[in-house]
Structures are given as C-alpha cells and as structure tokens.
C-alpha positions in Angstrom: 79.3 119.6 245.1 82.4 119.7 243.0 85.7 121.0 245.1 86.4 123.5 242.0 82.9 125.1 243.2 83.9 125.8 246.7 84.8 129.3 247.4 87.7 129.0 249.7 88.0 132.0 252.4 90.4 133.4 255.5 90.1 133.7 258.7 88.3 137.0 258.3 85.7 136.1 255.7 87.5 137.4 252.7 87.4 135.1 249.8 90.6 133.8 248.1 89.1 134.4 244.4 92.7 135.4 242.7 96.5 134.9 242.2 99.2 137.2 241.1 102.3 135.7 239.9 105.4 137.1 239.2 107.3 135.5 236.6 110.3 137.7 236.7 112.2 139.7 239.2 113.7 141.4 236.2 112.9 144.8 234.9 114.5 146.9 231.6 113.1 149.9 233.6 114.5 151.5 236.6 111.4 153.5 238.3 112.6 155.2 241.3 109.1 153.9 243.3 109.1 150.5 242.6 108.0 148.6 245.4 108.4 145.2 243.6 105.1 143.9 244.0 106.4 143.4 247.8 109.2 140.7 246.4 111.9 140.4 249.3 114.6 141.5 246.6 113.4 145.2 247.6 114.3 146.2 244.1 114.4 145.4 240.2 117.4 143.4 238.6 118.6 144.1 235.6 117.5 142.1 232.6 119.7 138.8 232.8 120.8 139.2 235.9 118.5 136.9 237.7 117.2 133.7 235.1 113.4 132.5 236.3 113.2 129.1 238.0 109.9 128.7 237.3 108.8 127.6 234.0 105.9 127.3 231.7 104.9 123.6 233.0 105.3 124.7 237.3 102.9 127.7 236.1 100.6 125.1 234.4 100.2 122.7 237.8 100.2 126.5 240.1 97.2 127.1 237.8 95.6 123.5 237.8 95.7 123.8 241.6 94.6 127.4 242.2 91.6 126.8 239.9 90.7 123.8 241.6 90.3 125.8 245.3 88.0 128.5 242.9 90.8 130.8 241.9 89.1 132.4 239.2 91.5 135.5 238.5 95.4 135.5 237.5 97.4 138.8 237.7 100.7 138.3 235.5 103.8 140.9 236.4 106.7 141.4 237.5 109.3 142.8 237.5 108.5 143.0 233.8 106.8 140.1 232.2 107.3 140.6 228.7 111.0 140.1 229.1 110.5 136.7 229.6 110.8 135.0 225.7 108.5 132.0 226.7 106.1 135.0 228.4 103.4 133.8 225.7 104.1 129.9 226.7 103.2 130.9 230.3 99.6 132.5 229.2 98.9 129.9 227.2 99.5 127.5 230.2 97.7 129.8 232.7 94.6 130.0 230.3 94.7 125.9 229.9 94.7 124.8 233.1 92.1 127.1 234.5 89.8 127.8 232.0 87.8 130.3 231.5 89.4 132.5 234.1 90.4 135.9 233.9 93.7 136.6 232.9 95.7 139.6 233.1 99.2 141.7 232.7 100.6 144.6 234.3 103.7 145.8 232.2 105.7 148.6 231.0 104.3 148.5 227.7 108.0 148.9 226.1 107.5 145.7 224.4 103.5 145.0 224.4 103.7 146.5 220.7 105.2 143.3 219.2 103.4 141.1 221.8 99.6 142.0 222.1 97.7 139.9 219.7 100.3 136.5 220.8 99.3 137.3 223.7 95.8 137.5 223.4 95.5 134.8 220.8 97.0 132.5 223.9 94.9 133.7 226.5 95.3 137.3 227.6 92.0 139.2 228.5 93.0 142.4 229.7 96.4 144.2 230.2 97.7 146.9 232.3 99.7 149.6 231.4 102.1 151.5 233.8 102.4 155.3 232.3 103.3 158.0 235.1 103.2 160.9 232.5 102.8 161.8 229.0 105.3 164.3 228.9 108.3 162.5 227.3 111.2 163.7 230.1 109.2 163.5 232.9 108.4 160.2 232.1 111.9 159.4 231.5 112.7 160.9 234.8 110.2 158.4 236.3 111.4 155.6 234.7 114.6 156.0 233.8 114.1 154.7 230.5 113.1 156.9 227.3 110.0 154.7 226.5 107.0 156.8 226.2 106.2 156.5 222.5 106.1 152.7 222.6 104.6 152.5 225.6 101.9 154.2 223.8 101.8 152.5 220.9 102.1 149.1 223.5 98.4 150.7 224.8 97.2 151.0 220.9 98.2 147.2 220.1 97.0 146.1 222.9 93.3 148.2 222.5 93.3 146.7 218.3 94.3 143.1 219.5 91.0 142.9 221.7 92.3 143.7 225.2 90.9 145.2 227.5 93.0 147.7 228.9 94.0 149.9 231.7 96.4 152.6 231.5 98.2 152.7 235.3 99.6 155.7 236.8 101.0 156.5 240.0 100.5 159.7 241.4 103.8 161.5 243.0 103.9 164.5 244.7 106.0 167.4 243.0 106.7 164.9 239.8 103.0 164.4 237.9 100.4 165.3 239.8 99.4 168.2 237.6 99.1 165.6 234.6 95.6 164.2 236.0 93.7 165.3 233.4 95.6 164.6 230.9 96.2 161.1 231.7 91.8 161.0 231.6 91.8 162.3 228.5 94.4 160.2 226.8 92.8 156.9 228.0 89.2 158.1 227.4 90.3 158.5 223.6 92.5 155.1 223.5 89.9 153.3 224.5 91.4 152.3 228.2 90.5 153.0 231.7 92.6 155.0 234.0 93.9 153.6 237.0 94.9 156.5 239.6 97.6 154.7 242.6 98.8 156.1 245.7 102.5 155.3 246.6 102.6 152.7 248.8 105.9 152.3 251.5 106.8 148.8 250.1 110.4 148.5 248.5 112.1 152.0 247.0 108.5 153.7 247.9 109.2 153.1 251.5 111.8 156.3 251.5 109.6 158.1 249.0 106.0 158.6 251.6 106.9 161.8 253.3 108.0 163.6 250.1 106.0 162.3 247.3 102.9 160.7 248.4 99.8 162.4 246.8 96.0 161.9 248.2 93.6 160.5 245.1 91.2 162.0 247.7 91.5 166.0 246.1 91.1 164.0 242.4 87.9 162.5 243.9 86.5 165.4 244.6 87.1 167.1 241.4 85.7 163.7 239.7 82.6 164.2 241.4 82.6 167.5 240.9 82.7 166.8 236.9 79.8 164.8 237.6 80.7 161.3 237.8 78.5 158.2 238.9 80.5 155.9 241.3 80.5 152.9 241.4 82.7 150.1 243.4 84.4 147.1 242.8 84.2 143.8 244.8 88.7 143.8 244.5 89.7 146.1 247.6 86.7 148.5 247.6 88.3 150.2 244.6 85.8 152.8 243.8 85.2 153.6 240.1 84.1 157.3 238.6 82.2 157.1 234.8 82.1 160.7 233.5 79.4 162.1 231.6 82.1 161.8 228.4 82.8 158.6 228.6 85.8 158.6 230.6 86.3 156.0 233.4 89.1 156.5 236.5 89.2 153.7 239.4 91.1 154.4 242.2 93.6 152.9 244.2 94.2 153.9 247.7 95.8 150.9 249.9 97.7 153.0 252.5 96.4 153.0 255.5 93.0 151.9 254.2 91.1 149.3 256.1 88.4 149.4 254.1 90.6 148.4 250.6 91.9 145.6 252.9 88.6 144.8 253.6 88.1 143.7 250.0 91.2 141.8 248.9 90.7 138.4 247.6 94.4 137.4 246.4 97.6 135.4 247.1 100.7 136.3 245.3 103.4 133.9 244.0 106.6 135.7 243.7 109.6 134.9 241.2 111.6 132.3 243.7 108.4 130.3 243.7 107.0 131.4 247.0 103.5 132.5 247.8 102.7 135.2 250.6 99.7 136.4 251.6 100.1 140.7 251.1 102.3 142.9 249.5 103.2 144.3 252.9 103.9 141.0 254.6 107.6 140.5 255.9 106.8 136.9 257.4 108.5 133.5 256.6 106.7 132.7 253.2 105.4 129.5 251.9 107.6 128.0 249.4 105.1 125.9 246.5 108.3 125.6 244.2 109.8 123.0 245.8 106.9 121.0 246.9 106.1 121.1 242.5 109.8 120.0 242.0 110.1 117.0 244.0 106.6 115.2 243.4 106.9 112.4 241.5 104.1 113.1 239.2 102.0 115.7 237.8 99.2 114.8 239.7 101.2 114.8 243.2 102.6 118.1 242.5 99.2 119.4 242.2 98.0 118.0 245.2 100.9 119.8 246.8 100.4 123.2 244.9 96.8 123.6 246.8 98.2 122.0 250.1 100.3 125.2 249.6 98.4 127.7 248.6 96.0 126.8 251.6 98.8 127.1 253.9 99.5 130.4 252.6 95.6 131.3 252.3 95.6 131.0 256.3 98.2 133.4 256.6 95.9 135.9 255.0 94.4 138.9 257.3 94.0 142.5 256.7 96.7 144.5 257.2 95.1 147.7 258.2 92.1 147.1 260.4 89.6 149.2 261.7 89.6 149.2 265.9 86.1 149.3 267.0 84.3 150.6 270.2 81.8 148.7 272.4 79.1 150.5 270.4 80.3 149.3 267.1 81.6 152.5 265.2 84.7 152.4 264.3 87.1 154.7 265.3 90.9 155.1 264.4 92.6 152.5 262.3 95.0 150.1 263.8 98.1 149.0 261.6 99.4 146.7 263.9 100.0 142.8 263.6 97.9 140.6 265.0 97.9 137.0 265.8 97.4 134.2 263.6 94.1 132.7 264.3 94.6 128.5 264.2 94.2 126.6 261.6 90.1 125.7 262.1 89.1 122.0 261.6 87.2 123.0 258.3 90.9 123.9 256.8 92.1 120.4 257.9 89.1 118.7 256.0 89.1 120.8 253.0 92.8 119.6 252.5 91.6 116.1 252.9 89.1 116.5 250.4 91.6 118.2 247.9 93.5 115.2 248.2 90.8 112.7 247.6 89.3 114.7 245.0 93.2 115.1 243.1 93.9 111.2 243.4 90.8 109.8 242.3 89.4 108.8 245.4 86.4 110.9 245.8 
C-alpha cells in the first residue's frame, strides 16, 4: 500500500484527515469576539502591521507533505486571508500539491467580491462567510467595520463563481440572537448554508462567556420543531437540520462538548509557521517553518514537513472528555488535561516509512 493511502490517527482513534492554515495574523476587521483561530497573538493586527513569513512555495511543501500522511481537507483563514495579495498564489499551490483535496476559505467577505472566481479558477471549492447580522449597524457594532453590503455581495460572487458557500454567524447574547431567522432565510435564498457558532473562551471571547454566550440548543429545538430532518457530519459531530423549504443550518457547539471533540480530525498551522494540535491548546507548539527553511532541498523539506506534522499529530487528544463510570455510561464531562500518552512504536515506523517513501528508497 501506498503511504498517501494510510489514514494516519491519534492516540485516541481520531483520524488526522485535515489542516487549517493561517496565512495571516492580520485582519481589516476589528470583531470584539475574535478568538484568533487560537493564535498565541490573542488578537488581530492591523493590516501591515505584521508581514507573513510564510510564502506561496513553504505552503506548497506544507501541502505536499500533509497530503502524503492522507490529509485530504485544507481550511484557509486567518486573520483575514484575502488581505494577502499573493492569497490566490497560495490556493493555487495548496490545490497543486495535494490534488484533488478539498479546499476552503473562511473570510470576511469585504473583499471576496473582486476575488471569487480567481479564486476558484485556482483551486477554491467552497468558502465561508462570517456575517453576525444583517442589520447594517449592528453589524457594524460587531465588527467594527461598515462592511455589510460587500460582504453580501462577497456571498453573491462567490455563489455565481461556483463555490460552494456557507454563510457563518456567531450567536451573542443581547447583540443578534433575535436575527436567527433571518440569517435562514437570507442564506436559503443565496444559495448558501447557514452556519450557527457558539462563542468559544479562546482570545477576546475568553472575557465575553458569562455575558454573551447563547445556547444553539433553544435554535435546535425550534429547527425541529419547523420540521427539519437531521443529519450529522463526520467533522466534530456537527449536526445538520434540512428544512422542508430548502433551507439548511449546521451547528456548531464546541464548548464544553465532548462529543464535538470526539469528531475532530484536524491540525492547524498558524501564521509564524507553527502547527498545534487544538484551538484551545496553550502548550509549546511544533514549529514546521524552520525545519522547511533550513533543508537543503525541496525534497528534504518535505520529509521534514510530515516529521512535523506527526510530531504535532501526537499531541492531539480531546479537549473535553467524557468521565465514565465502571458500568460505562458516562456521566459529567471532564475538561481537565491529561497526560500525553508515548509516542507508540507504530508512530516511530510510520516516520521511517515517510522517509523511505520521500527519498526514493521504498
């Protein structure tokens, strides 16, 4: 069997099927939630403010290496992506070096207008589309930016260019939850799914739980209630209501949820180059940039791109786990660390392999 075929998992039995990568640590928005995809930097810069190391060629050999451990799926945000001028360069390389993998965008939408069919001409598949309200000061009070009417035309470009797309909004307590509807109306007529989020307490959202985190479990109801035929996705549990006109709302729900941590299947690369293994983790994280940058060939820096992103695959465990009783139900959920299991002797030979496969000598 071919290494690309091998489906790589933790130490839990959760498979490593995905990447998201952050190309940019900068952001021309300034939402008061953002949790910066869990990037140390615990908040946005402002545009030119913090230049990308990474370029279109490291994202090439990140891709060549991730595809080759069966890394199937590539998440590109930020920050936000589209502020990057070579953002199209970087989907273009994503889309060569693993082919025929799924490749995606979440963004702000401010600037998808101009981008959409680039972008889907060099690769793109589906996009993602943060809007928190279509009410044009509230969402300027979420976002700090008055962007709403090319964000929406960012959704339309996208939908006309071939994308598949999801429109993203983040439920807060005494800001937008009233606009539920609303939102499932507007994507059911674009042509998009909605994508219903819980705050998390990651970055700015940290100070934000006890004030402004809603439940999606009162929209749930109400979805069934309408009803909807659920179904779930393999990514995180995320369960998904079709209603009987068409619409379609998935739900995210990752606080405190052992059951969506049950389900993940990614790694995420941030903006300095480094992988970790969760959006909540706080660890020392495994730096793949310079182990790229000092190979002395393309070939050697993708031997070193999967020696790290196995390194950082091990890291990998839920973060909110179920305890369980001598019986086997489960019973309250434990957030706690736990230990690192050790690196099993399987790891060891996979990264062998990798290495003989990559040089020629398999």
């Amino acid at each position: 069997m071919e290494l690309r075929e091998t489906l790589i998992s933790d130490a839990y039995g959760r498979p490593l099927e995905s990447l998201r990568v952050l190309v940019t640590a900068e952001c021309n928005y300034r939402c008061f939630f953002c949790h910066l995809e869990g990037d140390p930097l615990g908040a946005p810069a402002r545009p030119g403010s913090k230049p990308p190391l990474m370029t279109p060629e490291d994202y090439s050999i990140v891709a060549e290496a991730a595809w080759i451990i069966g890394i199937r799926g590539f998440k590109v945000t930020g920050g936000e992506p589209l502020i990057r001028r070579d953002i199209v360069d970087i989907i273009r390389a994503l889309a060569s070096s693993a082919p025929d993998s799924d490749i995606s965008m979440t963004t702000n939408g401010m600037l998808l207008e101009a981008l959409a069919s680039r972008l889907a001409g060099a690769g793109l598949r589906r996009v993602n589309v943060s809007i928190h309200s279509l009410r044009r000061e509230r969402y300027k009070f979420i976002t700090g930016v008055d962007g709403l009417d090319r964000a929406v035309r960012g959704v339309r470009a996208a939908v006309d260019s071939g994308l598949k797309v999801k429109v993203n909004a983040l439920l807060l307590r005494g800001v937008n939850e009233d606009e539920v509807f609303d939102l499932i109306e507007f994507s059911r007529g674009v042509g998009a799914t909605l994508q219903l989020i819980e705050l998390i307490p990651v970055g700015m959202g940290a100070k934000l739980l006890k004030t402004h985190r809603f439940s999606l479990s009162f929209v749930e109801e109400k979805l069934r209630e309408m009803g909807a035929v659920v179904e779930v996705r393999s990514l995180h549990n995320r369960p998904v209501y079709r209603l009987p006109n068409g619409a379609v709302v998935e739900i995210v729900k990752p606080y405190s949820n052992p059951v969506f941590c049950s389900g993940c299947n990614r790694l995420r690369l941030d903006s300095s180059g480094k992988l970790s293994p969760c959006i909540n983790w706080r660890g020392e994280r495994v730096d793949l940039l310079s182990r790229i940058r000092s190979a002395r060939s393309r070939e050697e820096a993708v031997v070193e791109a999967v020696k790290a992103l196995l390194e950082a695959n091990w890291l990998r465990r839920p973060f909110y786990l179920y305890n369980v009783h001598h019986d086997g139900v489960p019973s309250a959920i434990n957030s706690s660390r736990i230990d690192i299991p050790r690196k099993s002797d399987s790891l060891r030979v996979l990264q062998l392999i990798s290495e003989r496969k990559l040089s020629g000598k398999g």
